[in-house]
NUKE-708184 format. One line per 3 residues: number of its first residue (from 1); their letters; for each residue z, y, x negated of N, C-alpha, C. Coordinates in steps of 0.2 Angstrom, whole numbers. Layout:
! residues N
NUM> a> Z/Y/X/Z/Y/X/Z/Y/X  ...
***
This chain:
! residues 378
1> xxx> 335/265/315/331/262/320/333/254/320  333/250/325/336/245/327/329/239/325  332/232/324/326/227/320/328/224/326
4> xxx> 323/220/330/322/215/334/322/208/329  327/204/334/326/198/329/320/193/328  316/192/334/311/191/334/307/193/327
7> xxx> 307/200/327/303/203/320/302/199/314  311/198/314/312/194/307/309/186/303  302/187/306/300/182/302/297/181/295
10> xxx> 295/176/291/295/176/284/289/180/284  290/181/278/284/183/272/275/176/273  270/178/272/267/176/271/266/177/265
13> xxx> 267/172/260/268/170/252/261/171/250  255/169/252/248/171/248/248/174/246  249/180/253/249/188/251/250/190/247
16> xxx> 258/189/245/261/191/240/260/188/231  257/181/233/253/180/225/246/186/224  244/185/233/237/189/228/238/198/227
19> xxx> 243/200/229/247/207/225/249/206/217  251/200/218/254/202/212/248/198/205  243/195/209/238/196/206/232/201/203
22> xxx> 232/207/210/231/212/211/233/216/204  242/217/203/244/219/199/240/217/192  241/211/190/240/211/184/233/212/183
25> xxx> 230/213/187/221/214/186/219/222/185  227/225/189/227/231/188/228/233/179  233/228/177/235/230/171/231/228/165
28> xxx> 225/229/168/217/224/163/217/217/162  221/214/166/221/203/167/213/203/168  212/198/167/205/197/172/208/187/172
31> xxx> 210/186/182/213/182/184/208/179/189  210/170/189/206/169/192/208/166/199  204/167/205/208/168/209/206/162/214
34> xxx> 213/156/214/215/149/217/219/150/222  219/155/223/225/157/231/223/159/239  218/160/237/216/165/243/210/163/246
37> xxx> 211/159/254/208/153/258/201/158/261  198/164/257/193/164/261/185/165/253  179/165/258/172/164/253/173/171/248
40> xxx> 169/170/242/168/176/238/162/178/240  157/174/244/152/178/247/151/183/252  148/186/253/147/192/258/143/188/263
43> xxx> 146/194/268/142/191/275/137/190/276  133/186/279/126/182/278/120/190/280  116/191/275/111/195/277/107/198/283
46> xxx> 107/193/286/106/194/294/109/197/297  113/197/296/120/198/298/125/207/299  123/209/293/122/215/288/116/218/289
49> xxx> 111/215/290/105/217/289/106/222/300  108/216/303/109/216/312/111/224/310  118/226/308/123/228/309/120/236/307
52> xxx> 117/236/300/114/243/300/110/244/304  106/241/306/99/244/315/104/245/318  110/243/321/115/247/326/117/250/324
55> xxx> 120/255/319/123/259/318/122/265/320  115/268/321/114/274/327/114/275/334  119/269/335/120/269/346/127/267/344
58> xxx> 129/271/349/136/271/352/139/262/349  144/260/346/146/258/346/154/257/348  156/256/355/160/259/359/165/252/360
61> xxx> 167/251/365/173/246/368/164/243/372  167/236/371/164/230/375/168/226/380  164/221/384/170/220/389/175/216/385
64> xxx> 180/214/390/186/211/385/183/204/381  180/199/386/180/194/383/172/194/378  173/198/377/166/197/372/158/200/375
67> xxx> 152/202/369/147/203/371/145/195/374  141/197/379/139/191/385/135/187/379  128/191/377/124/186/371/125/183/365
70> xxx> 133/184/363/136/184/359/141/176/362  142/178/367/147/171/370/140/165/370  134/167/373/130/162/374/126/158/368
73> xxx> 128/163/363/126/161/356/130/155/354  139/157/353/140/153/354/140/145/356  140/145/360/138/140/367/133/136/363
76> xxx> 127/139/361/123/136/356/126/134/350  130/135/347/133/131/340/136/126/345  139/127/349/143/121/351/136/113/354
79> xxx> 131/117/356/127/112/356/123/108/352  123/115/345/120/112/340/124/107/334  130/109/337/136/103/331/136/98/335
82> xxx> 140/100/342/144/93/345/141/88/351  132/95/352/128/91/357/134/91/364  138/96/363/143/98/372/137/106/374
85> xxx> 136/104/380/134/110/385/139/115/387  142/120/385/147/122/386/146/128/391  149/132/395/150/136/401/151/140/397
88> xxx> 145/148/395/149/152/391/156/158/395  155/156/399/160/160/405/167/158/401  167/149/397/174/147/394/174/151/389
91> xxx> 169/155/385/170/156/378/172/164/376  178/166/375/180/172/373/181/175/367  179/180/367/178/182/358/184/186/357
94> xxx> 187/184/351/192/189/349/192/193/343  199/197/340/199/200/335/199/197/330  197/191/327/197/186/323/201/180/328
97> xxx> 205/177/323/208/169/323/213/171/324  216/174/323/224/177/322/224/181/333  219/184/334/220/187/339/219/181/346
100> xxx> 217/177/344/215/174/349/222/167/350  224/165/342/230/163/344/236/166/350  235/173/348/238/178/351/238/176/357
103> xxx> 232/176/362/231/174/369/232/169/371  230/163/365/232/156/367/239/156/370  245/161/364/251/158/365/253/161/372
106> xxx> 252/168/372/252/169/378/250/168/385  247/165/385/243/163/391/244/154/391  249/152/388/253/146/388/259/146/390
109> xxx> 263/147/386/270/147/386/274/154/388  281/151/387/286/156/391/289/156/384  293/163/385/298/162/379/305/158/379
112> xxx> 304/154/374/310/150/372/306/142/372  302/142/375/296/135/374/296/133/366  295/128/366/291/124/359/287/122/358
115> xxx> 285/122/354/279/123/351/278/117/344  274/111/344/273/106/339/269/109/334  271/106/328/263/109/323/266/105/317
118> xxx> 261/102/314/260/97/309/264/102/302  268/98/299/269/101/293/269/95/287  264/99/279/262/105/282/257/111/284
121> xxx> 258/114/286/249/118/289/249/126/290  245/131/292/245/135/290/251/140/293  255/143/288/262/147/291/259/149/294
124> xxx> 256/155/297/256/160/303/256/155/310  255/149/311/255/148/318/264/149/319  268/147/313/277/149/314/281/155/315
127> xxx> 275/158/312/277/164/313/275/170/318  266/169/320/267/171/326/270/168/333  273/163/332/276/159/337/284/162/340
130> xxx> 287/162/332/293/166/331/294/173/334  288/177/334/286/184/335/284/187/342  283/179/343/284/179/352/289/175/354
133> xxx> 294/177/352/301/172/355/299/165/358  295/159/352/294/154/354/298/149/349  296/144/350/301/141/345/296/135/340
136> xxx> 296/136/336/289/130/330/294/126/330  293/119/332/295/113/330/290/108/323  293/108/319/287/105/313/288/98/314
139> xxx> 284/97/312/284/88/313/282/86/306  285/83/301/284/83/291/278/75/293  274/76/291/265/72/289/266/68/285
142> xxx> 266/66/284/262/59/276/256/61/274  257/59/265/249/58/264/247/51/267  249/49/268/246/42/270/243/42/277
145> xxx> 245/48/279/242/50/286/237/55/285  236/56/280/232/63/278/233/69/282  242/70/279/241/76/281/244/76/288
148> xxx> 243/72/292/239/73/301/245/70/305  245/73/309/253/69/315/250/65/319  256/61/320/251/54/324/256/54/331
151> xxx> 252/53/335/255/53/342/262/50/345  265/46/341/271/41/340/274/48/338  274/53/332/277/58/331/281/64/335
154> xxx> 276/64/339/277/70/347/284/70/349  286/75/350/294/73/354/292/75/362  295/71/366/294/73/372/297/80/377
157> xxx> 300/85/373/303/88/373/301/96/374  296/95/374/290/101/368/284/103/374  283/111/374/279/112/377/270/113/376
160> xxx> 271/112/370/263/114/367/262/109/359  257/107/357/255/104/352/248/111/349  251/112/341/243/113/337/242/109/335
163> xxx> 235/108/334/233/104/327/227/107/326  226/103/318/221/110/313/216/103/311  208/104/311/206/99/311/200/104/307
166> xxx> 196/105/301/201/102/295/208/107/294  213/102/291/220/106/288/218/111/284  223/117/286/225/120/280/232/119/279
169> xxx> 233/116/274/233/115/268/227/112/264  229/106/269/226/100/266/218/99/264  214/100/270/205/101/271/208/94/273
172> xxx> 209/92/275/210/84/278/207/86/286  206/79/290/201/80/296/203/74/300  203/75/307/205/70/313/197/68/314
175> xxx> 199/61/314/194/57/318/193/57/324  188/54/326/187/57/335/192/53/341  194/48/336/199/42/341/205/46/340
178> xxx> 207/49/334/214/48/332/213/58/338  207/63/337/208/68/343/210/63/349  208/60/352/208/54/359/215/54/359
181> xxx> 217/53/355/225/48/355/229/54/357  230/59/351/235/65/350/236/67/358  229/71/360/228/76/366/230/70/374
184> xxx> 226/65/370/230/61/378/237/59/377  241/60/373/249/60/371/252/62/374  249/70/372/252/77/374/250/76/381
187> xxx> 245/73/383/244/75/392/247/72/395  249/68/393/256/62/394/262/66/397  264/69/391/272/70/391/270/79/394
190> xxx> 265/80/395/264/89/398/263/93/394  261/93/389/261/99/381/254/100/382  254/107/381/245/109/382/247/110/374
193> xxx> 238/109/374/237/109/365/231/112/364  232/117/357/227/120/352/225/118/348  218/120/349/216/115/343/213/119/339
196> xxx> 213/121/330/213/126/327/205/122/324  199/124/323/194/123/322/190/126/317  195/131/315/192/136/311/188/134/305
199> xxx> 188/128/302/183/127/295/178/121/298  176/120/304/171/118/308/165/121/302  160/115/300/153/118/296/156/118/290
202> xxx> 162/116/288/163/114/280/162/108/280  162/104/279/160/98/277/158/93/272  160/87/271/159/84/266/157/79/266
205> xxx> 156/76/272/155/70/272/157/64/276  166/66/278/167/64/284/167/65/291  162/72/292/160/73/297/165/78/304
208> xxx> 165/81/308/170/85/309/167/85/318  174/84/321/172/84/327/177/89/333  175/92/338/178/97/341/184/91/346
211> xxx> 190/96/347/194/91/353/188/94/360  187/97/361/182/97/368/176/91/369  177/86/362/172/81/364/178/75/366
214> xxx> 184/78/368/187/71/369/191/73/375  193/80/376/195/83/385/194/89/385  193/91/391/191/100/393/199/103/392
217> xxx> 204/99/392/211/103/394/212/105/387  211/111/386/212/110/378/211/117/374  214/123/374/210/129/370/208/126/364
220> xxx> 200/129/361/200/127/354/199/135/350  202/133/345/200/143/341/195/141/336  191/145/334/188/146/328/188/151/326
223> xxx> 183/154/322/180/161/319/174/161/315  172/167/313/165/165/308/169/169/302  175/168/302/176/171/293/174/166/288
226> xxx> 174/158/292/174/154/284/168/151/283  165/147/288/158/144/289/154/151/287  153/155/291/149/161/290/152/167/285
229> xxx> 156/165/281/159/173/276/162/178/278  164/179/283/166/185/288/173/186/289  180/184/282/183/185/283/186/193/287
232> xxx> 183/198/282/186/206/285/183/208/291  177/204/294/175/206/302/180/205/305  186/203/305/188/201/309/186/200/318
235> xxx> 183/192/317/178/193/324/181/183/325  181/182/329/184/173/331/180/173/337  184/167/341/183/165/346/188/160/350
238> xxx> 186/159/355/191/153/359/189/150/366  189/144/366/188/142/370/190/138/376  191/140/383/197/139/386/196/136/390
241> xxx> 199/131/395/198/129/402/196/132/407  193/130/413/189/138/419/197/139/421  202/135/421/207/138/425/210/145/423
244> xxx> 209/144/417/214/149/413/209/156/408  203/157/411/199/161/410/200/169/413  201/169/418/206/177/421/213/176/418
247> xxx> 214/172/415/221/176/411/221/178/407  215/174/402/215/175/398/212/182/396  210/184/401/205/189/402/209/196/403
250> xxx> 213/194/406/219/199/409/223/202/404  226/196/398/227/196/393/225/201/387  218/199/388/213/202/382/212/210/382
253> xxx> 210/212/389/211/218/390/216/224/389  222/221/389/228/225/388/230/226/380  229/218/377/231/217/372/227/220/367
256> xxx> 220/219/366/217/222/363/209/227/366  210/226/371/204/231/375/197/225/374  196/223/367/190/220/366/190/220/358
259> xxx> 185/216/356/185/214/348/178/219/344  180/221/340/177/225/337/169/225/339  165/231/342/158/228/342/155/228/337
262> xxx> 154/231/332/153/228/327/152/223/324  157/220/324/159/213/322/155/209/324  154/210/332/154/207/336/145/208/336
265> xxx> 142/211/334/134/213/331/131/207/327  137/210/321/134/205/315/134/197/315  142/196/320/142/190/320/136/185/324
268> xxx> 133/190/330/127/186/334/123/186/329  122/191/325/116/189/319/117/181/316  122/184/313/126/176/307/125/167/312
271> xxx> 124/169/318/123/162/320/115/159/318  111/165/318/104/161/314/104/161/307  108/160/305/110/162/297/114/157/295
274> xxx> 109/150/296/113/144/296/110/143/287  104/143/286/101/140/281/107/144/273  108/151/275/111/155/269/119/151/271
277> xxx> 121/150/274/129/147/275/129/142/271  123/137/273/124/129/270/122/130/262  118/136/261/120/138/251/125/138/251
280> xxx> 132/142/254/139/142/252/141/136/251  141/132/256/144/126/257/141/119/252  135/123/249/132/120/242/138/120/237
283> xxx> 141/126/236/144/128/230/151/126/230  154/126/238/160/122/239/159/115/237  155/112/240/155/105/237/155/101/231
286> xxx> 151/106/225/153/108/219/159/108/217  161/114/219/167/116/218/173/111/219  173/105/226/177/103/226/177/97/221
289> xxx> 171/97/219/169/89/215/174/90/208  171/97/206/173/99/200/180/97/199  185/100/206/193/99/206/195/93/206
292> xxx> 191/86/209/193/83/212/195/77/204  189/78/201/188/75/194/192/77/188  195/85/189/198/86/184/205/89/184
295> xxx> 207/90/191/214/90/193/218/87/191  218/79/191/221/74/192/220/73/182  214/75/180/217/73/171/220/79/169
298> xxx> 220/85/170/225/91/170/231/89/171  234/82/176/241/83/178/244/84/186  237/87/189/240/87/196/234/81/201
301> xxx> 238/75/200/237/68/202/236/66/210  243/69/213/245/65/219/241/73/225  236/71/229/233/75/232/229/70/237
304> xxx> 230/73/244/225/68/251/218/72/248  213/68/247/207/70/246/203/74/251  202/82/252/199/86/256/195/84/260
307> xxx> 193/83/264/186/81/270/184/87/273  186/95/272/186/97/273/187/105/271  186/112/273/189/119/272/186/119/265
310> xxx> 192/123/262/190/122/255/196/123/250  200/119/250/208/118/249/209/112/246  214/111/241/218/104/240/222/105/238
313> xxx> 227/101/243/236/100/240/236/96/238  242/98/232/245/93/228/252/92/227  253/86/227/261/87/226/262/87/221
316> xxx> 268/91/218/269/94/212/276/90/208  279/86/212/286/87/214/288/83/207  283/81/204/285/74/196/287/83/191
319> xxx> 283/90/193/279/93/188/287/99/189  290/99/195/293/106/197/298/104/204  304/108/205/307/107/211/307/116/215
322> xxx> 301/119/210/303/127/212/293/129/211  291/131/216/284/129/218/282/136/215  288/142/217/286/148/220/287/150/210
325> xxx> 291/147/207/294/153/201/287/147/196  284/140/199/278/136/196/273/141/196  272/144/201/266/148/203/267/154/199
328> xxx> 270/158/198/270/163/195/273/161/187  271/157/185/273/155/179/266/152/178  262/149/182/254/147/178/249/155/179
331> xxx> 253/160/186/247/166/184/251/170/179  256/170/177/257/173/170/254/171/164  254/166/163/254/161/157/247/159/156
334> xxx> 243/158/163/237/155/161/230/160/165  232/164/170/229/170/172/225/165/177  228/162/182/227/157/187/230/159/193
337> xxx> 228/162/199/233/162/204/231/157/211  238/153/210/239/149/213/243/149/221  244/144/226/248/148/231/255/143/233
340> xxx> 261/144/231/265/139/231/265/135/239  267/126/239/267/125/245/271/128/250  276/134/247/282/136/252/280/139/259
343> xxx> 272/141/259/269/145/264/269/138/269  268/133/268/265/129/273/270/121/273  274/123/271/279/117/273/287/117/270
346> xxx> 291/120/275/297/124/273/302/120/271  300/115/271/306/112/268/305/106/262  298/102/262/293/101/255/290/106/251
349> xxx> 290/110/255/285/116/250/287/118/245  294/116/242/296/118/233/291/116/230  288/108/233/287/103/228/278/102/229
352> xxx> 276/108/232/269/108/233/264/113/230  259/111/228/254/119/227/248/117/229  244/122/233/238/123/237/232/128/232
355> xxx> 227/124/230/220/125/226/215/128/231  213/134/231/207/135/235/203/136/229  198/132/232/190/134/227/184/137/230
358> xxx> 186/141/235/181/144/239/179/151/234  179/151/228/176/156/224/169/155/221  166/156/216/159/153/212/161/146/207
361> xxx> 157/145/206/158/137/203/159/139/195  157/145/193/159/148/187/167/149/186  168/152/192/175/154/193/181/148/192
364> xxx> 177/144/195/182/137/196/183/133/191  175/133/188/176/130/181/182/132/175  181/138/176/185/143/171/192/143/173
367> xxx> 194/141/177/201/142/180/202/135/179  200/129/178/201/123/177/202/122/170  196/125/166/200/126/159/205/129/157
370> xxx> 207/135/159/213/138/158/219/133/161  219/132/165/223/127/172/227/120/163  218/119/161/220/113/158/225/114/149
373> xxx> 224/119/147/227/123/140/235/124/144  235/126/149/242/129/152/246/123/151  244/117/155/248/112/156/247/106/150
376> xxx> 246/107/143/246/103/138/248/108/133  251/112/134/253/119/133/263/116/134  263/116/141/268/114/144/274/112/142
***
């Protein structure tokens, strides 16, 4: 049978650490796990609690763009973060984060357009880009920029701009000028832009702002896998301009018929299930203090400080020029799985490694310990 070229895109690298962490836990390890960008908590009990009352009614196909009381729940987060009045008619539910990028790219671009995206940030926007015969343009970031492309960077060549606000990698976060500046660049030189939202409600301190508080011309994506726990729900969202609302709709239909209702149950619940989210967001905080204080006497120094998600990269490159054979040499050695930078910036990413601590603060401690015997070990 014949491979389309298009097919031929990378490997998602996490993945495959947390297999092979999988492995060794299989073979009685007990690993702690620094790789894998989602909560150790379960979905908020409201949430859970929703989903079993409906489980004795049909549970069937919903319309494409979402339960209606579900889009206007939404609609409510967006007035209780950003104080914006939104049209829930803008607001489309999808099958997570992943399916609605799907849409965006769709209902954007043609095949062979380009495509901007900060490096470095999360691989799959390259790779579903690749998978639709688009083409990822990376733009390589500063830490001195934390992480963030600056509007001088743009090529004017290019049909589309992401940006991730907070980063993954980084948890790094755009201010509400520097949203201003990017989005009127691109509207400049013609590049519609996505704006990836997804760890919206993590927060630190530097406070987190949507691009819809700076233009309507804009999809923004989120989900409730991270604020709300709900990675395996797979349930998101997006939000789109009135123009482009029957495409996107048109789209939706075909592509995926509709987003799980189920999901789509629990998720309405999890929107009043603010007070049990912000205990999460307790533990993150912790968790990143813990990192933030003991990384750097550990060895791993050169890092833009998180503002956000629950991630820190480091540059490694004084420690290693080979990220991926570093990472599998601290989850052998020190029973630590870690995510090499290769995933998220293809051409620095030898010289990087990405820390999630979105586990327990027990957890986190105990992997910092190990973390710190490995590298005085070294």
């Amino acid at each position: 049978m014949r491979n389309s070229r298009r097919g031929q895109v990378d490997p998602f690298i996490v993945m495959d650490v947390m297999e092979a962490a999988r492995r060794a836990e299989a073979a009685g390890r007990h690993i702690i796990h620094m790789e894998v960008g989602q909560p150790s908590t379960p979905a908020p009990l409201g949430a859970r609690k929703a989903l079993a009352a409906a489980l004795d009614q049909p549970l069937g196909y919903t319309v494409a763009l979402g339960l209606p009381e579900l889009r206007k729940g939404i609609a409510g987060l967006y007035r209780r973060w950003y104080g914006l009045d939104l049209d829930p008619a803008r607001i489309v539910v999808t099958p997570g984060s992943s399916g609605a990028f799907i849409l965006a790219f769709s209902a954007l671009f043609d095949a062979g357009d380009r495509v901007v995206l900060g490096e470095p940030g999360y691989p799959s926007y390259r790779q579903i880009l690749r998978a639709m015969s688009l083409e990822p343009v990376g733009i390589q970031t500063r830490i001195e920029d934390r992480y963030q492309p600056r509007p001088q960077d743009l090529p004017t060549d290019a049909q589309g701009l992401i940006l991730a606000s907070p980063g993954n990698p980084s948890g790094t976060v755009l201010r509400k000028d520097e949203l201003a500046a990017l989005t009127g660049r691109a509207a400049e030189i013609g590049m519609a832009v996505i704006s990836d939202e997804i760890y919206h409600g993590l927060d630190y301190g530097a406070g987190f702002h949507s691009a819809l508080e700076v233009t309507d011309d804009v999809f923004v994506i989120n989900s409730f896998s991270k604020y709300f726990s709900m990675t395996g729900w797979r349930v998101g969202w997006m939000v789109v301009p009135e123009s482009h609302i029957r495409t996107v709709e048109r789209l939706a239909q075909n592509m995926f018929i509709c987003p799980p209702h189920a999901s789509q149950f629990a998720a309405l619940a999890a929107l009043d299930c603010v007070e049990e989210a912000d205990a999460n967001l307790a533990v993150y905080a912790e968790n990143r203090r813990l990192m933030l204080e003991r990384l750097p006497q550990i060895g791993f120094a050169r890092i833009a400080p998180p503002e956000g998600a629950f991630y820190i990269y480091a540059d490694v490159s004084d420690l290693t020029d080979d990220s991926l054979a570093f990472a599998a040499e601290i989850l052998e050695r020190a029973g630590v799985a870690v995510t090499p930078g290769l995933d998220f910036d293809p051409r620095r990413g030898a010289q990087t490694l990405r820390f999630s601590y979105a586990g327990s603060s027990a957890d986190i401690a105990e992997g910092l310990d190990r973390l710190a015997v490995f590298m005085a070990a070294r």
